[in-house]
C-alpha positions, 0 to 999 in steps of 0.5 A, spaced: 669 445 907 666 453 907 660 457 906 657 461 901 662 460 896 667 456 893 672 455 888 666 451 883 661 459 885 661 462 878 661 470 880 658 476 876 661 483 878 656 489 878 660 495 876 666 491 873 668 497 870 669 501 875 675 502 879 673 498 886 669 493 881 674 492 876 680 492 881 675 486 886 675 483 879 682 482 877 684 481 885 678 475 886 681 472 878 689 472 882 685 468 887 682 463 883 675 464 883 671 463 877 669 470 874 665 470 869 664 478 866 660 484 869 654 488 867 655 495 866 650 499 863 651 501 856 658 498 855 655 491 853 659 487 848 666 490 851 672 487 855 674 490 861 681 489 862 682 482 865 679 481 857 672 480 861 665 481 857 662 485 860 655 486 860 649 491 859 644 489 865 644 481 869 639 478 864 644 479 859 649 476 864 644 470 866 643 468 858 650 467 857 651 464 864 645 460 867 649 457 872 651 464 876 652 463 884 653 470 886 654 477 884 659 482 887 655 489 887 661 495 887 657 501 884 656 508 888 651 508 893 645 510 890 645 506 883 646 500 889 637 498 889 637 497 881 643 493 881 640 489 886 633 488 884 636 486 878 641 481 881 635 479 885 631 479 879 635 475 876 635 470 882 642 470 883 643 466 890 648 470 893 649 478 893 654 481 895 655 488 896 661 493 897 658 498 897 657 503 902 654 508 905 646 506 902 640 509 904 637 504 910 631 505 906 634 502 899 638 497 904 630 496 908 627 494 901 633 489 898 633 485 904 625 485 903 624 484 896 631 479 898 627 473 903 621 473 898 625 471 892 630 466 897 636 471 895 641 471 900 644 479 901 651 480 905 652 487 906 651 492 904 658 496 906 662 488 906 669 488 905 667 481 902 667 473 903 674 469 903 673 460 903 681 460 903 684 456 898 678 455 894 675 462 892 673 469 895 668 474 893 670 482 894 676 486 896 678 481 902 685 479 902 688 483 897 693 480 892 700 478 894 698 477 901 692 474 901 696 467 902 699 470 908 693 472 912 688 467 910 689 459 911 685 453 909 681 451 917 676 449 922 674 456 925 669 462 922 670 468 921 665 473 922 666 480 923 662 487 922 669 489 921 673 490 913 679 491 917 678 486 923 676 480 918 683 480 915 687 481 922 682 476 925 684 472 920 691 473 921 692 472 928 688 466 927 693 463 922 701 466 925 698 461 931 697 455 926 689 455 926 686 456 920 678 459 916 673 456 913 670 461 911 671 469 913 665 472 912 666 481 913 658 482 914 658 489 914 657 495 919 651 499 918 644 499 922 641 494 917 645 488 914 642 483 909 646 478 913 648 478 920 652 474 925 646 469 927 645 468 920 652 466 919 653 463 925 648 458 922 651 456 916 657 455 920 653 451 924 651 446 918 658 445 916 661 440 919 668 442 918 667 448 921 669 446 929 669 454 931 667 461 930 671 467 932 667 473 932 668 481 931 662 486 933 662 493 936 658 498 939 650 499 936 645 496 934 643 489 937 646 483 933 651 481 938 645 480 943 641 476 938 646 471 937 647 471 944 640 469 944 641 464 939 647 460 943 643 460 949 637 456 945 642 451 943 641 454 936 648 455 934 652 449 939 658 450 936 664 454 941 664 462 940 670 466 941 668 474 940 671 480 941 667 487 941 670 493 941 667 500 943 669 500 950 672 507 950 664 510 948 662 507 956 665 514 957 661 518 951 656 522 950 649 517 948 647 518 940 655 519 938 656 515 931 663 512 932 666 508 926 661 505 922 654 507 920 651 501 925 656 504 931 652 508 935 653 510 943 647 506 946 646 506 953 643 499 955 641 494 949 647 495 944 652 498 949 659 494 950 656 492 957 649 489 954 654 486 948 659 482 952 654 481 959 650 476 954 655 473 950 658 471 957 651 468 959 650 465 953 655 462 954 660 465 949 667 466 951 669 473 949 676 476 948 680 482 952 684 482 946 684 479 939 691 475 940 687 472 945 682 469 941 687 463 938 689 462 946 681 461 948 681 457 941 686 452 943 684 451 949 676 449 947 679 445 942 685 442 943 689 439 937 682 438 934 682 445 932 
């Protein structure tokens, strides 16, 4: 099975569009995923190049498709708050936003007015969701090689990475594991969903036996999922790998990478992360080939 999205979720692309939007739209329709348009204010009534319609605002879009599962939001960073109070308006279940560089206060209100209204946000700043085989949402695995790095499976993918979610993914499937899901949650100091939150979605799936994940330096969500695993809240295997050990050498305050990746000293340093995931119980990766090699050996023929 997978998370979130599969090849039934109707999605609506917010910025269609634009170059990012249009070019997510036409990669997730090569894929297979059940695009059914975008807004774009002002240029309702049209067809974008996929001969999508493409819509004024969400409301429009939701009149034509009720059954709308999820929004993908690639529009610049400060048009990103309306776009998404519409979707939320709107009470479209899952909200994905590529978009990077979102003022935290915007990003602090989404996720705020998101839990209110039952409205799942990933990101902002993720490359995107891919249940391989069924469907994806955004600009992971691009078109021609998707089929290459992703691959029907039994393991997780969660990762604070873009980048990471596909080369995860693609050690995992050169060594004959597959995904379930692939879930790029994003970097930045405040995110709609975090590795707890998708570790409990993998925990209800019972086709998902494992679950491989990418984190980094800052913030403390590696350590909540740790807590998590510890309170036998997430049970299934964790394999994890966490860049950043080159920053135990930094000046503290340095912003590395990601908007999320600050040098810290104690909670939310590469040392604090990778002492509570080994105490919780998590195994953690030297390298990322080593994470199939830890994987075969919790699950065996299994996986």
């Amino acid at each position: 099975m997978s998370i979130l999205i599969d090849k039934n979720t109707k999605v609506l692309v917010q910025g269609i569009t634009g170059k990012e939007g249009g070019r997510a739209a036409e990669d997730m329709l090569a894929y297979g995923t059940a695009v059914i348009g975008g807004t774009s204010p002002g240029k309702g009534g049209a067809r974008e190049k996929n001969n999508l319609p493409v819509f004024n605002s969400v409301a429009e879009a939701m009149a034509a498709y009720p059954d709308i599962g999820a929004s993908m939001i690639a529009v610049p960073a400060p048009f990103v708050f309306d776009a998404a109070m519409e979707a939320i308006a709107s009470r479209i279940p899952l909200i994905v936003i590529l978009s990077e560089k979102v003022p935290v206060s915007h990003v602090a209100k989404i996720i705020a007015h998101a839990k209110l209204n039952g409205v799942r946000i990933v990101g902002p700043s993720s490359i995107g969701i891919i249940s391989p085989g069924r469907a994806k949402i955004g600009s992971v695995g691009a078109a021609g090689i998707a089929d290459r790095i992703f691959s029907p499976g039994t393991v997780g993918v969660i990762s604070k990475s873009g980048g990471m979610t596909a080369e995860l993914s693609r050690i995992l499937t050169d060594a004959g594991i597959g995904q379930s899901t692939a879930i790029g949650i994003g970097g930045d100091l405040l995110i709609g969903t975090d590795f707890v939150d998708a570790a409990l979605l993998f925990e209800q799936d019972k086709d998902t036996k494992a679950l491989a994940i990418f984190g980094e330096i800052g913030g403390t969500y590696e350590e909540q999922l740790a807590d998590a695993i510890r309170q036998k809240k997430i049970t299934k295997p964790v394999v994890a790998l966490i860049a950043g050990q080159f920053s135990e050498q930094l000046a503290t305050g340095a912003v590395l990478g990601h908007a999320g990746a600050i040098v810290m000293k104690g909670a939310g340093s590469f040392t604090s992360k990778i002492k509570a995931l080994r105490e919780a119980g998590a195994i953690v990766a030297e390298t990322p080939e080593d994470i199939p090699v830890h994987l075969q050996q919790l699950l065996g023929k299994t996986i």
